[in-house]
N, CA, C, O and CB atoms as a CASP TS submission, in Angstrom:
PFRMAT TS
TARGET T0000
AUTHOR 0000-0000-0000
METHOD Language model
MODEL 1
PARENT N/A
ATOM      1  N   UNK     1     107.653 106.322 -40.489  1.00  0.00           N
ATOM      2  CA  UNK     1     107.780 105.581 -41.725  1.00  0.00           C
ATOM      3  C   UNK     1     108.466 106.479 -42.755  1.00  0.00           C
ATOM      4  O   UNK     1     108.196 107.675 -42.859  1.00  0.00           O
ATOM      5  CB  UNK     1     106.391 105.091 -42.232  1.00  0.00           C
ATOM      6  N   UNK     2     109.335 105.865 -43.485  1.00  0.00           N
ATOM      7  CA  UNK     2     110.310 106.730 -44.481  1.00  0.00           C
ATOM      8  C   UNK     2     109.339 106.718 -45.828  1.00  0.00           C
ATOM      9  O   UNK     2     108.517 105.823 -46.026  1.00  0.00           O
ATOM     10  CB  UNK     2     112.073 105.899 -44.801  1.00  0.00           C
ATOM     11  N   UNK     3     109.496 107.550 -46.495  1.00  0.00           N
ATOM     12  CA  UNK     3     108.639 108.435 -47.766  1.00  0.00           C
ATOM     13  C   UNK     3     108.384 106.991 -48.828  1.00  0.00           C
ATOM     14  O   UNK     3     107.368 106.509 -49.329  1.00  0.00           O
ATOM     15  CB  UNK     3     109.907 110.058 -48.767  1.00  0.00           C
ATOM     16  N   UNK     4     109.627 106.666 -48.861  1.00  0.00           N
ATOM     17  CA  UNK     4     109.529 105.359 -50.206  1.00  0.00           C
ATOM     18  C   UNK     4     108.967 104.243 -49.670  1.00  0.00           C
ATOM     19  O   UNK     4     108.833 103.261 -50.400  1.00  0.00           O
ATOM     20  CB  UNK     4     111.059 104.750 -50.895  1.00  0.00           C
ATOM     21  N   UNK     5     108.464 104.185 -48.056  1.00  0.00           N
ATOM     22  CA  UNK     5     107.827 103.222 -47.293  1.00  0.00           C
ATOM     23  C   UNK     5     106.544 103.450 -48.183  1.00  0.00           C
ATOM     24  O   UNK     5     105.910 102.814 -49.026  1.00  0.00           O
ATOM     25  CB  UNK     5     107.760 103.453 -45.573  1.00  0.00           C
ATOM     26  N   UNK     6     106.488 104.654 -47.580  1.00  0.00           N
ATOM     27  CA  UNK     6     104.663 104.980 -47.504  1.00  0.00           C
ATOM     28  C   UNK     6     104.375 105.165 -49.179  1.00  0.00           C
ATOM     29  O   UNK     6     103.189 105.204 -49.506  1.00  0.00           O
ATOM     30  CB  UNK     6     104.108 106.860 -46.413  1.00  0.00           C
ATOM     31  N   UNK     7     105.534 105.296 -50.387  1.00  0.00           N
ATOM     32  CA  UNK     7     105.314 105.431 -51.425  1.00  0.00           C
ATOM     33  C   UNK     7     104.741 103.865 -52.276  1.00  0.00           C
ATOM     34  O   UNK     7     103.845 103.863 -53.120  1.00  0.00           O
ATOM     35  CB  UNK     7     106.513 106.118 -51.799  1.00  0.00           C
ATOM     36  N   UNK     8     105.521 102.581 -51.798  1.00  0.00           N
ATOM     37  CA  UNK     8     105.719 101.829 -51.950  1.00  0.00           C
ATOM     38  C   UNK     8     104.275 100.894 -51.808  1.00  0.00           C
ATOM     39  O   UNK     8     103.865 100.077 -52.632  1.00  0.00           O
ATOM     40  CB  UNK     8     106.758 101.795 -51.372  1.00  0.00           C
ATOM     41  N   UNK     9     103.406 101.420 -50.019  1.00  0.00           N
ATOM     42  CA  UNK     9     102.540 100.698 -49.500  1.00  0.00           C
ATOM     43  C   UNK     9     101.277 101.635 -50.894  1.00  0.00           C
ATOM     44  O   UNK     9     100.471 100.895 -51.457  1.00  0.00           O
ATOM     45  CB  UNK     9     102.428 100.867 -47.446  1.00  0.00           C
ATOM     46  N   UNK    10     101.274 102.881 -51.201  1.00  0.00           N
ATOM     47  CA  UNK    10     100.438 103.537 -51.973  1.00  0.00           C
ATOM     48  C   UNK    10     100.135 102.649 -53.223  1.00  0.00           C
ATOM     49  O   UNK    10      99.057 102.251 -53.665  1.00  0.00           O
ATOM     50  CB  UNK    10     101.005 104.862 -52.283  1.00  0.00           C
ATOM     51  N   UNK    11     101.493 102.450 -53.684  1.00  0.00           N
ATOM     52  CA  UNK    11     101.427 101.496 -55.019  1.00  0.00           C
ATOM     53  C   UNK    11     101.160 100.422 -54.882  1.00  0.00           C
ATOM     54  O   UNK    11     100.220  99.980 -55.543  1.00  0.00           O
ATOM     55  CB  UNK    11     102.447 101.322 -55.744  1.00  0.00           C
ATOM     56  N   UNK    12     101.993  99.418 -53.817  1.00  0.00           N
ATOM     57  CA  UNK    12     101.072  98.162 -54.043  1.00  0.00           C
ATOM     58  C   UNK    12      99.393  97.747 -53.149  1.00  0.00           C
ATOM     59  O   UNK    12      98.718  96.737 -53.348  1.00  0.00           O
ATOM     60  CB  UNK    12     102.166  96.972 -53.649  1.00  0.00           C
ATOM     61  N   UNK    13      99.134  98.687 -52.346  1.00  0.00           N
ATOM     62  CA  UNK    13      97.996  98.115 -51.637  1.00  0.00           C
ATOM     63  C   UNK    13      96.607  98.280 -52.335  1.00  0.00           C
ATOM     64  O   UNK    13      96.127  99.273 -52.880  1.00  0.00           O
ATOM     65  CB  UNK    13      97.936  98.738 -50.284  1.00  0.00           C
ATOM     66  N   UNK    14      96.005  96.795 -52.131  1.00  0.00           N
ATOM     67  CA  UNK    14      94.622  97.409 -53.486  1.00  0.00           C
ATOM     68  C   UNK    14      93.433  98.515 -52.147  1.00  0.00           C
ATOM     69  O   UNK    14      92.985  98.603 -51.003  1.00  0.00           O
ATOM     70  CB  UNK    14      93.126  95.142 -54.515  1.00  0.00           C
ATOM     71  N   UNK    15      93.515  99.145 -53.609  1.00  0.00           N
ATOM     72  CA  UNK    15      92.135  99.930 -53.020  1.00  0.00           C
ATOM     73  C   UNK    15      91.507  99.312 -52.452  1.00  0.00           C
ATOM     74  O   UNK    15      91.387  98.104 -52.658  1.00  0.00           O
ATOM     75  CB  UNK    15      91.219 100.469 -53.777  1.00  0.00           C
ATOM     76  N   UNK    16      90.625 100.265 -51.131  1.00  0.00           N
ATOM     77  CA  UNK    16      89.074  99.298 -51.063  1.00  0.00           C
ATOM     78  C   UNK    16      88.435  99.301 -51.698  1.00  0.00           C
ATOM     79  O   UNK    16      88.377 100.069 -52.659  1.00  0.00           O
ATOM     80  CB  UNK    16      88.181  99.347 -50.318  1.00  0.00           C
ATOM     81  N   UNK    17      87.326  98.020 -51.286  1.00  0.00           N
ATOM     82  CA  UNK    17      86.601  98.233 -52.572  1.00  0.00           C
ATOM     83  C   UNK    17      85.098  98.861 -53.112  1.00  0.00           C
ATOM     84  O   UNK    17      84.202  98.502 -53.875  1.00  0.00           O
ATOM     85  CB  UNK    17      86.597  97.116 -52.931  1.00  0.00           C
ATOM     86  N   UNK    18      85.390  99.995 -52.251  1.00  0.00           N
ATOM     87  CA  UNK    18      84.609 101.565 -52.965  1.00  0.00           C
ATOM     88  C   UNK    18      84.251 102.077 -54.678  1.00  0.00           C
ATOM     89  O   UNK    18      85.181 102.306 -55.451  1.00  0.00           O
ATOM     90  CB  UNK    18      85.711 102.812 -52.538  1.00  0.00           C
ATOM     91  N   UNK    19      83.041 102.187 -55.031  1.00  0.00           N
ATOM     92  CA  UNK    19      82.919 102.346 -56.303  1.00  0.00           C
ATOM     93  C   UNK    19      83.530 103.626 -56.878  1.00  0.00           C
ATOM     94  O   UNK    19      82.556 104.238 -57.317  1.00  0.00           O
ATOM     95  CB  UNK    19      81.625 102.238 -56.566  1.00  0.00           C
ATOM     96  N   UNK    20      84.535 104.292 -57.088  1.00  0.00           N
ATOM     97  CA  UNK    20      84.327 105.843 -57.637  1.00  0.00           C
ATOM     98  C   UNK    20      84.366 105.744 -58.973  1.00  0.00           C
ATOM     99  O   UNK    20      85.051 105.041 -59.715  1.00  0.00           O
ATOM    100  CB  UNK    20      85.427 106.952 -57.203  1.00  0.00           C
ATOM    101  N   UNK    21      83.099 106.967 -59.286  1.00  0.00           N
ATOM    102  CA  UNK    21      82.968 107.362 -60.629  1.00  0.00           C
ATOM    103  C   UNK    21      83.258 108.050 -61.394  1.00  0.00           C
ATOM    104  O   UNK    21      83.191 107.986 -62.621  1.00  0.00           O
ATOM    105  CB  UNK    21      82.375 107.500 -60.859  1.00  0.00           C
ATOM    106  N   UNK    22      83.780 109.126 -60.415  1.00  0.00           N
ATOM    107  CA  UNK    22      84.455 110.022 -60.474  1.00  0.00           C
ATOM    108  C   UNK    22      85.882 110.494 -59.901  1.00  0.00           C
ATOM    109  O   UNK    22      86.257 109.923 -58.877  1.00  0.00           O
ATOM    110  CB  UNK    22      83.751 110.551 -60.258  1.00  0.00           C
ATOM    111  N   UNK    23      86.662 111.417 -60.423  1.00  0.00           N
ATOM    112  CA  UNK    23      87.473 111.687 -59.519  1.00  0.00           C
ATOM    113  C   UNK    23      87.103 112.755 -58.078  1.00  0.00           C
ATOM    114  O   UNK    23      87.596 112.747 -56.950  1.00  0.00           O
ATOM    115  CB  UNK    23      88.470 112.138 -60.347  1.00  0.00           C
ATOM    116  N   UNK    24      86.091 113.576 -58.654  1.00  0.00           N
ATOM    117  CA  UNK    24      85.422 114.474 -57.303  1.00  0.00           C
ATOM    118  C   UNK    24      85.360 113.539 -55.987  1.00  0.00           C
ATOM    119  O   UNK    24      85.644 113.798 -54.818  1.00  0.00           O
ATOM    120  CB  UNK    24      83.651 115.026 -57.644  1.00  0.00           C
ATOM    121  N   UNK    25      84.847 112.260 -56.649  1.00  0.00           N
ATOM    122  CA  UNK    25      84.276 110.958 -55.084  1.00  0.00           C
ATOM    123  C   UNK    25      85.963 111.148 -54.319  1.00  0.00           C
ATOM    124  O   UNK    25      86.343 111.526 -53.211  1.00  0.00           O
ATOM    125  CB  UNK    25      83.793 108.323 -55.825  1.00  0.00           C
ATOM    126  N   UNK    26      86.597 110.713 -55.450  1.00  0.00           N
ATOM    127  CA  UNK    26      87.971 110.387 -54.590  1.00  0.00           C
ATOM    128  C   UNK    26      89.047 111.731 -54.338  1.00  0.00           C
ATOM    129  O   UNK    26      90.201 111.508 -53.972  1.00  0.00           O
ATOM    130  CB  UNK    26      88.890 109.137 -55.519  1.00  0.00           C
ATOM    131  N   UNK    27      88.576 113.080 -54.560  1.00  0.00           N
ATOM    132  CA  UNK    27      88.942 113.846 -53.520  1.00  0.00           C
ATOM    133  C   UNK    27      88.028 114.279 -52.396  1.00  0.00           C
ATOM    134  O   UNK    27      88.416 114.842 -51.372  1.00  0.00           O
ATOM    135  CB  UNK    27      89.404 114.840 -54.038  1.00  0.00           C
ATOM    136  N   UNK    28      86.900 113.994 -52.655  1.00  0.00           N
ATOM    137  CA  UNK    28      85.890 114.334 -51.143  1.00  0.00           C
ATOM    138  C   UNK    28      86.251 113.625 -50.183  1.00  0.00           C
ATOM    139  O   UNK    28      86.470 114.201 -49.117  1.00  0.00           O
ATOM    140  CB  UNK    28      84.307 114.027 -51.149  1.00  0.00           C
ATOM    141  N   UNK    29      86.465 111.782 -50.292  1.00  0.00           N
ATOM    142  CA  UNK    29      87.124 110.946 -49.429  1.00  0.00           C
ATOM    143  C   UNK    29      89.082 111.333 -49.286  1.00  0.00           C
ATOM    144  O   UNK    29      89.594 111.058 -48.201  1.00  0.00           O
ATOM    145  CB  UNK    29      86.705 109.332 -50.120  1.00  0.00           C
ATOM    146  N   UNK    30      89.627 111.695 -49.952  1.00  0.00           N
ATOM    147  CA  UNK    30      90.366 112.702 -49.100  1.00  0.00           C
ATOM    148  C   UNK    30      90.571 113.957 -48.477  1.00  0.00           C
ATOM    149  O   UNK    30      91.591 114.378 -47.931  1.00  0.00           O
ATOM    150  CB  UNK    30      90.934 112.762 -49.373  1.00  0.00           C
ATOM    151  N   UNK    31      88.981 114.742 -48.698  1.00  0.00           N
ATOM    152  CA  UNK    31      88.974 116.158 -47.702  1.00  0.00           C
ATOM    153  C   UNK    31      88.547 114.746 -46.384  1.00  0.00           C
ATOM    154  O   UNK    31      89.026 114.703 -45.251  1.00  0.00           O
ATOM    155  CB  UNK    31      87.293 117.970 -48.206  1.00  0.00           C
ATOM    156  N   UNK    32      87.871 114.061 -46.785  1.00  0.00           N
ATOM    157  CA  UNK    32      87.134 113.764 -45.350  1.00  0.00           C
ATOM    158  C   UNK    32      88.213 112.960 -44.370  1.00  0.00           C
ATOM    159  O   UNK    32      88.086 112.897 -43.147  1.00  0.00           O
ATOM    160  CB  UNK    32      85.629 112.706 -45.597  1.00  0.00           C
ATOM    161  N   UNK    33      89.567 112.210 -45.316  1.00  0.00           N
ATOM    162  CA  UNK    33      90.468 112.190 -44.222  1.00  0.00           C
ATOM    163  C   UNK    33      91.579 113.195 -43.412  1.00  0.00           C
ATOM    164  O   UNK    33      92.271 113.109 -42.397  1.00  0.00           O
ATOM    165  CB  UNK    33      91.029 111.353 -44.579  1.00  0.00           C
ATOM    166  N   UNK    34      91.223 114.602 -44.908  1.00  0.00           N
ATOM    167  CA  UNK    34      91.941 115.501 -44.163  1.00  0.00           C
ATOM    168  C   UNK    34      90.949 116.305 -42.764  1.00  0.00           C
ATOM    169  O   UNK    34      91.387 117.201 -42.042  1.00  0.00           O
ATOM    170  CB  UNK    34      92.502 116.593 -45.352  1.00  0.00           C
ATOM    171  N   UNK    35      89.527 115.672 -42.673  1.00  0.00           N
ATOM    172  CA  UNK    35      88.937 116.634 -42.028  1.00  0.00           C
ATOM    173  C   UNK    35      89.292 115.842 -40.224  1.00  0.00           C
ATOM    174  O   UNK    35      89.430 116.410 -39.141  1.00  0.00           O
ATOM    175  CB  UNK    35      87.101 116.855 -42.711  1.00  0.00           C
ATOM    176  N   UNK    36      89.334 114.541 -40.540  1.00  0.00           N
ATOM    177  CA  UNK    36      89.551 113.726 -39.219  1.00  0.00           C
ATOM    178  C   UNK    36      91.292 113.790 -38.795  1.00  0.00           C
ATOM    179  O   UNK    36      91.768 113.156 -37.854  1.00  0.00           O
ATOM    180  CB  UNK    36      88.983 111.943 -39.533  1.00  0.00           C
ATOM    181  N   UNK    37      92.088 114.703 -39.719  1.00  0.00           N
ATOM    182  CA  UNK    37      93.591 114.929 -38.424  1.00  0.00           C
ATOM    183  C   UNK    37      93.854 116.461 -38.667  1.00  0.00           C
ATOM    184  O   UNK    37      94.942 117.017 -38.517  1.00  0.00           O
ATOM    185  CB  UNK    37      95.492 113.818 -38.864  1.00  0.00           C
ATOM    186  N   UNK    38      92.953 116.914 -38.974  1.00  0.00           N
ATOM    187  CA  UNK    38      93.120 118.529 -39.248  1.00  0.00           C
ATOM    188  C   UNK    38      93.195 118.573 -37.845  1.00  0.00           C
ATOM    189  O   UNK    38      94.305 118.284 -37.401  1.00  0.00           O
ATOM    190  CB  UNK    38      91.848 119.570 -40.097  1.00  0.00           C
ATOM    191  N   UNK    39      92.386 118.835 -37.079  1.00  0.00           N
ATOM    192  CA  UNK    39      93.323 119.065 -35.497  1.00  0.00           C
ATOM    193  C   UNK    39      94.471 119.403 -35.384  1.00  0.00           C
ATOM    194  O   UNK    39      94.947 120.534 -35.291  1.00  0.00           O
ATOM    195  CB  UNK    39      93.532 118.016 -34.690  1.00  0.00           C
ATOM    196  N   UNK    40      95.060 118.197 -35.392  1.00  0.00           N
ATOM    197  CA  UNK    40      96.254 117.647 -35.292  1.00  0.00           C
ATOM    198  C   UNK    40      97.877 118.262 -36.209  1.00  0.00           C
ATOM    199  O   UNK    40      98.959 117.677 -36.254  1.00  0.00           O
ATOM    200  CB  UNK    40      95.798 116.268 -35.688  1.00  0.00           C
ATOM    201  N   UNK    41      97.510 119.554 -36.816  1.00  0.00           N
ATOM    202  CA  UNK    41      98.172 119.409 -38.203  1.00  0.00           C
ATOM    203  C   UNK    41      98.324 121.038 -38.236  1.00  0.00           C
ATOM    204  O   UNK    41      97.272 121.595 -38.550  1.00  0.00           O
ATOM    205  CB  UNK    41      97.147 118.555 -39.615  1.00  0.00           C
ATOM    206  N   UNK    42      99.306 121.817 -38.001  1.00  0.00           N
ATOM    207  CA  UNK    42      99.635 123.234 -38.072  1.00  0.00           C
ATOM    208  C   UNK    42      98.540 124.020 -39.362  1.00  0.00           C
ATOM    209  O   UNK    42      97.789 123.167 -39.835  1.00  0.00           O
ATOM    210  CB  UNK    42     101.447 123.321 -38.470  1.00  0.00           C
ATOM    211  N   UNK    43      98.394 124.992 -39.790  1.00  0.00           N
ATOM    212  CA  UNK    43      98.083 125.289 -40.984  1.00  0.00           C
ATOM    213  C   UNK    43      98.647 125.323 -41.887  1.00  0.00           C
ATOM    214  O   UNK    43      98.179 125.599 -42.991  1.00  0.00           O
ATOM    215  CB  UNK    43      97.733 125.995 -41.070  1.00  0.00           C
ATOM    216  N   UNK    44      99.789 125.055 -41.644  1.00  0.00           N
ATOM    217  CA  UNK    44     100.808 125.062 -43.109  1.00  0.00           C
ATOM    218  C   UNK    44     100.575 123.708 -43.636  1.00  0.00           C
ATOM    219  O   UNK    44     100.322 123.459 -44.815  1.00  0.00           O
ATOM    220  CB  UNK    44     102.671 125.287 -42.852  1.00  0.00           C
ATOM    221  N   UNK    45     100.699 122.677 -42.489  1.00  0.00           N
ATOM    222  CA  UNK    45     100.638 121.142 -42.756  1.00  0.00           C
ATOM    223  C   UNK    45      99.222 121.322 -43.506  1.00  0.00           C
ATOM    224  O   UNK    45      99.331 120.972 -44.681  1.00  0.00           O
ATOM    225  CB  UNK    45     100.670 119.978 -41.229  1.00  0.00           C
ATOM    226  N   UNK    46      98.301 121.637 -43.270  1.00  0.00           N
ATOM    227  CA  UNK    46      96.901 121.359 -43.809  1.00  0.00           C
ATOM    228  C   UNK    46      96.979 122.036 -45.044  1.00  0.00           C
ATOM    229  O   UNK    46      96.267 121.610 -45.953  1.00  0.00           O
ATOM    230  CB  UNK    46      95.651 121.867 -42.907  1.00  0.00           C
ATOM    231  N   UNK    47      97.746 123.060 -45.261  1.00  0.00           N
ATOM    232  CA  UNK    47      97.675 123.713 -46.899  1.00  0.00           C
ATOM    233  C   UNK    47      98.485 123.111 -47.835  1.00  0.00           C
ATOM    234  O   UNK    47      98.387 123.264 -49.053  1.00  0.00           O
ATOM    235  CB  UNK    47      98.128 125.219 -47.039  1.00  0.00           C
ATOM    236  N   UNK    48      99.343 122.375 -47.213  1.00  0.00           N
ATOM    237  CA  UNK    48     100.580 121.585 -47.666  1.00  0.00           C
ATOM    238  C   UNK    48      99.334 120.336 -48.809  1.00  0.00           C
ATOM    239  O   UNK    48      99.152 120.149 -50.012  1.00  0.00           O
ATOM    240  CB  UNK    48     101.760 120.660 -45.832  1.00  0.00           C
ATOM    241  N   UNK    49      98.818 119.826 -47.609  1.00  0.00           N
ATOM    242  CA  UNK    49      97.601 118.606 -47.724  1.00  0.00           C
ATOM    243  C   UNK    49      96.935 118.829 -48.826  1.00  0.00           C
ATOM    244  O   UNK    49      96.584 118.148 -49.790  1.00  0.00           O
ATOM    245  CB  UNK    49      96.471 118.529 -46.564  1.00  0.00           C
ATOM    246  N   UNK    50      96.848 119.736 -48.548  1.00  0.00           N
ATOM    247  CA  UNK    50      95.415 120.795 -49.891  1.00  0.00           C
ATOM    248  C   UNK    50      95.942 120.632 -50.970  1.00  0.00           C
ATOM    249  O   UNK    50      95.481 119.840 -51.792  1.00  0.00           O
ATOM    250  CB  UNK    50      95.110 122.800 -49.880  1.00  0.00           C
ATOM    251  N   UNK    51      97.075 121.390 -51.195  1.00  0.00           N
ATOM    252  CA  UNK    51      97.897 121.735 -52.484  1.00  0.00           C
ATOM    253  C   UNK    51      98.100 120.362 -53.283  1.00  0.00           C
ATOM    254  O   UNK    51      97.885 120.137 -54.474  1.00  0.00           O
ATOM    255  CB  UNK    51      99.446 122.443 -52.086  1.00  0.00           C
ATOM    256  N   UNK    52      98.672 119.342 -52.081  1.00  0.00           N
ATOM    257  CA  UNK    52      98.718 117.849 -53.143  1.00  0.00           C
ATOM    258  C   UNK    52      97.416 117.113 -53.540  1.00  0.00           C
ATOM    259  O   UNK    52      97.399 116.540 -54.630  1.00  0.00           O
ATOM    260  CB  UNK    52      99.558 116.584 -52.378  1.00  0.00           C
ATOM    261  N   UNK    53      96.545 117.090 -52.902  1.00  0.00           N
ATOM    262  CA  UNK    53      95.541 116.797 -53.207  1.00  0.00           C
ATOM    263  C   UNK    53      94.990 117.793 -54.752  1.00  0.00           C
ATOM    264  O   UNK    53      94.429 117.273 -55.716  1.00  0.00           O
ATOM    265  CB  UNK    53      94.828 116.898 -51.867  1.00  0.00           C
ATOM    266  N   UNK    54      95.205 118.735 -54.676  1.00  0.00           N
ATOM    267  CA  UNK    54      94.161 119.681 -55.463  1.00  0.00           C
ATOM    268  C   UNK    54      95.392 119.291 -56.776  1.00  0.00           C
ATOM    269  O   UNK    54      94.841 119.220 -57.875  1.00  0.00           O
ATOM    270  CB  UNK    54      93.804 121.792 -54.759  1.00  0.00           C
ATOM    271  N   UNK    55      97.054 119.015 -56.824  1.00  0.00           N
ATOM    272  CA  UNK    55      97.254 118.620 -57.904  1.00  0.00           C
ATOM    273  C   UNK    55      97.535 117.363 -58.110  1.00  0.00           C
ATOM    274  O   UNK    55      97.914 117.116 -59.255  1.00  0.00           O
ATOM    275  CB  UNK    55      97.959 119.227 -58.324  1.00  0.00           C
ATOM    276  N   UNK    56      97.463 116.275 -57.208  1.00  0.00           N
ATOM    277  CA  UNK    56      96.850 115.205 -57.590  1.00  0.00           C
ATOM    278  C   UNK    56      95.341 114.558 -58.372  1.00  0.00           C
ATOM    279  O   UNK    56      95.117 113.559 -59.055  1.00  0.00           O
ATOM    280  CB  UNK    56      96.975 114.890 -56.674  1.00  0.00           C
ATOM    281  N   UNK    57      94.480 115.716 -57.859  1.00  0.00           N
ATOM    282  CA  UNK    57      93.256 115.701 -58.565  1.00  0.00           C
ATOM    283  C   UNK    57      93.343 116.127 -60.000  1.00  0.00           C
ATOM    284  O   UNK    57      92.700 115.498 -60.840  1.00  0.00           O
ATOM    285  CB  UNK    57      92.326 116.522 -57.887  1.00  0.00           C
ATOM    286  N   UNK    58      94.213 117.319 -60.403  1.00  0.00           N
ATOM    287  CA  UNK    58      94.366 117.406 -61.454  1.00  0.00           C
ATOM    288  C   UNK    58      95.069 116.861 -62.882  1.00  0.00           C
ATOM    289  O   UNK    58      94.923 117.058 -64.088  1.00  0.00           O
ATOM    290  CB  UNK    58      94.479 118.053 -61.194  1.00  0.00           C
ATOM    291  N   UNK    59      96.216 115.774 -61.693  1.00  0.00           N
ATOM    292  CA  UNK    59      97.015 115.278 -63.204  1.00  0.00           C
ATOM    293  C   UNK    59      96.025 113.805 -63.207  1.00  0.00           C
ATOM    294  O   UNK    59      96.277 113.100 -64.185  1.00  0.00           O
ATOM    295  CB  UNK    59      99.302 114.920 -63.088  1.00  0.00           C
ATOM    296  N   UNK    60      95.272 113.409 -62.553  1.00  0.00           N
ATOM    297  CA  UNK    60      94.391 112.285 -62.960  1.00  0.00           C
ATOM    298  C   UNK    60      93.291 112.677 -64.058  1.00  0.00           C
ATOM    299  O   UNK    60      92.841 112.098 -65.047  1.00  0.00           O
ATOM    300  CB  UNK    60      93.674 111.737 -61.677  1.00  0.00           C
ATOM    301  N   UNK    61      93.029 114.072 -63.374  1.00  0.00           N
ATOM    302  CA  UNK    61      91.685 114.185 -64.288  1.00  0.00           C
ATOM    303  C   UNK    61      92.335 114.529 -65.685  1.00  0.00           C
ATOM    304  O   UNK    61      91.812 114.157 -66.736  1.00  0.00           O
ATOM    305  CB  UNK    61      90.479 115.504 -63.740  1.00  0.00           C
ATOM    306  N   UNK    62      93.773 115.429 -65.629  1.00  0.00           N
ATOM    307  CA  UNK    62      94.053 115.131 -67.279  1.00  0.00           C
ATOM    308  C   UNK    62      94.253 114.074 -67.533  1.00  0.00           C
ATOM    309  O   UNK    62      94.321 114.010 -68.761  1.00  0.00           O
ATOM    310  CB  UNK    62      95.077 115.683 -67.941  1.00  0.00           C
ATOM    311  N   UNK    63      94.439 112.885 -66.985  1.00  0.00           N
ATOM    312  CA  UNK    63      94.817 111.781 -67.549  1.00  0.00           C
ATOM    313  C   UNK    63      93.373 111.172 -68.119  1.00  0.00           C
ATOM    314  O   UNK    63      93.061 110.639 -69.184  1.00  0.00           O
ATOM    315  CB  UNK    63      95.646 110.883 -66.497  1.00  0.00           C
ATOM    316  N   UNK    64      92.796 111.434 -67.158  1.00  0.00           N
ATOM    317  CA  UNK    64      90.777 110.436 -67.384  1.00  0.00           C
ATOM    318  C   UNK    64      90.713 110.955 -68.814  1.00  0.00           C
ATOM    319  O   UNK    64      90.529 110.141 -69.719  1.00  0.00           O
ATOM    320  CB  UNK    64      88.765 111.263 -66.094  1.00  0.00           C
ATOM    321  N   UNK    65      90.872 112.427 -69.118  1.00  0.00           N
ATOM    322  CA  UNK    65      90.224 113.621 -70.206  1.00  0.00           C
ATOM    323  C   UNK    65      91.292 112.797 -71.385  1.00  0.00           C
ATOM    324  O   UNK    65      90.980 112.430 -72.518  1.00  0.00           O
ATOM    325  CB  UNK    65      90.620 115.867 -69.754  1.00  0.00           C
ATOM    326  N   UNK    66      92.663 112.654 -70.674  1.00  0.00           N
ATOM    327  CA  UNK    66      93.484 112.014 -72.167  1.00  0.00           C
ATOM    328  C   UNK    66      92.929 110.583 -72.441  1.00  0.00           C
ATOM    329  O   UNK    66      93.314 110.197 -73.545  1.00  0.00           O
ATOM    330  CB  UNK    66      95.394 111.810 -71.976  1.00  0.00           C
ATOM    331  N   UNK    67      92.443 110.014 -72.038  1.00  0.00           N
ATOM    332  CA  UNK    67      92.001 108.437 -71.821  1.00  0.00           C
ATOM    333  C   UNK    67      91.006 108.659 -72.625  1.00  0.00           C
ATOM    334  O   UNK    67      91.149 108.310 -73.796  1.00  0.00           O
ATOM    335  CB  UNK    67      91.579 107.754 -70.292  1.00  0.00           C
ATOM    336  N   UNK    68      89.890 109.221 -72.252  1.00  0.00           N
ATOM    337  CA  UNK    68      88.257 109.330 -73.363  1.00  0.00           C
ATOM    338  C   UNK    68      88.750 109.876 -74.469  1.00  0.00           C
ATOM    339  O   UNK    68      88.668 109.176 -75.477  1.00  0.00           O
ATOM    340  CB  UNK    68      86.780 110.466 -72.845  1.00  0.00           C
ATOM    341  N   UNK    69      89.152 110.741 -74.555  1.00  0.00           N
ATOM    342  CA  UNK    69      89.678 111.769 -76.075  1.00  0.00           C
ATOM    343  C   UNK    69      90.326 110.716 -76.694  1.00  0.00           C
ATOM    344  O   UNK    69      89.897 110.542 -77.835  1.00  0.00           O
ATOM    345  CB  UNK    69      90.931 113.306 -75.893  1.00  0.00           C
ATOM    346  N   UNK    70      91.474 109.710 -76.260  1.00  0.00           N
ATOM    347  CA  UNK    70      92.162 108.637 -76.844  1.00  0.00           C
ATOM    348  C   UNK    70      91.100 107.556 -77.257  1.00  0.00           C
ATOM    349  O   UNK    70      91.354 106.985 -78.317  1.00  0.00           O
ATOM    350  CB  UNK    70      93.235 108.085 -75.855  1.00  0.00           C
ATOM    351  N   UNK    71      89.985 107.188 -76.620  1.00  0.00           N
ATOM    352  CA  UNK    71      89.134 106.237 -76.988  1.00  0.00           C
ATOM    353  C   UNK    71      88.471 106.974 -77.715  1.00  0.00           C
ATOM    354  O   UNK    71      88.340 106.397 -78.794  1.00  0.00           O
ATOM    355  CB  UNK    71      88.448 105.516 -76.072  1.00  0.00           C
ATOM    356  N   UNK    72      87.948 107.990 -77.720  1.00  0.00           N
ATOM    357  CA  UNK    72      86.667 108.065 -79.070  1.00  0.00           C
ATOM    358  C   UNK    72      87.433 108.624 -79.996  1.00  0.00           C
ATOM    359  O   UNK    72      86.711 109.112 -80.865  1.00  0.00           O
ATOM    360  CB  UNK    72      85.126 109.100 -78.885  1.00  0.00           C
ATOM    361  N   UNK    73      89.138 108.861 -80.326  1.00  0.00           N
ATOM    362  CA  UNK    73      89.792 109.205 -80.794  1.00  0.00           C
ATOM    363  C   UNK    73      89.240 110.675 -82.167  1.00  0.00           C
ATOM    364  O   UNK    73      89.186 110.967 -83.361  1.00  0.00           O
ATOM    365  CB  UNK    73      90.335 107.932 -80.989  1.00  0.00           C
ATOM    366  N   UNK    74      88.994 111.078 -80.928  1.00  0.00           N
ATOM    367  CA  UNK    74      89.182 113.019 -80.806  1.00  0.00           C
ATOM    368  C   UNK    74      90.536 113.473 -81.638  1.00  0.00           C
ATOM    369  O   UNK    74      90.855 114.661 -81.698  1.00  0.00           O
ATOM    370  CB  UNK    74      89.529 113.689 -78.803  1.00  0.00           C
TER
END
């Protein structure tokens, strides 16, 4: 599958429908899909994995942190 495939299915497919409350929930449920093809996946591929995840986790959570600070207008 080509990148803007899999970019495309990211954006439009709805989530399941899993409660998260956090963003921690929704990187643990992606260690836990990185933990089921880690096998499968050189170590570079798996640090590769890591790295987007760990700054995907981070530009959400600045976004959550800009979102509350914008509502109680901090």
């Amino acid at each position: 599958m080509l990148r803007d495939e899999l970019l495309a299915k990211m954006i439009a497919h709805a989530a399941p429908g899993q409660n998260f409350d956090d963003w921690a929930e929704v990187l643990t449920e992606y260690a836990n899909c990185l933990v089921e093809i880690s096998d499968r996946l050189s170590v570079d591929e798996c640090t590769r994995l890591v790295n987007v995840g760990s700054m995907f986790y981070r530009t959400l959570a600045r976004a959550e942190d800009y979102r509350r600070t914008s509502v109680r207008g901090d």
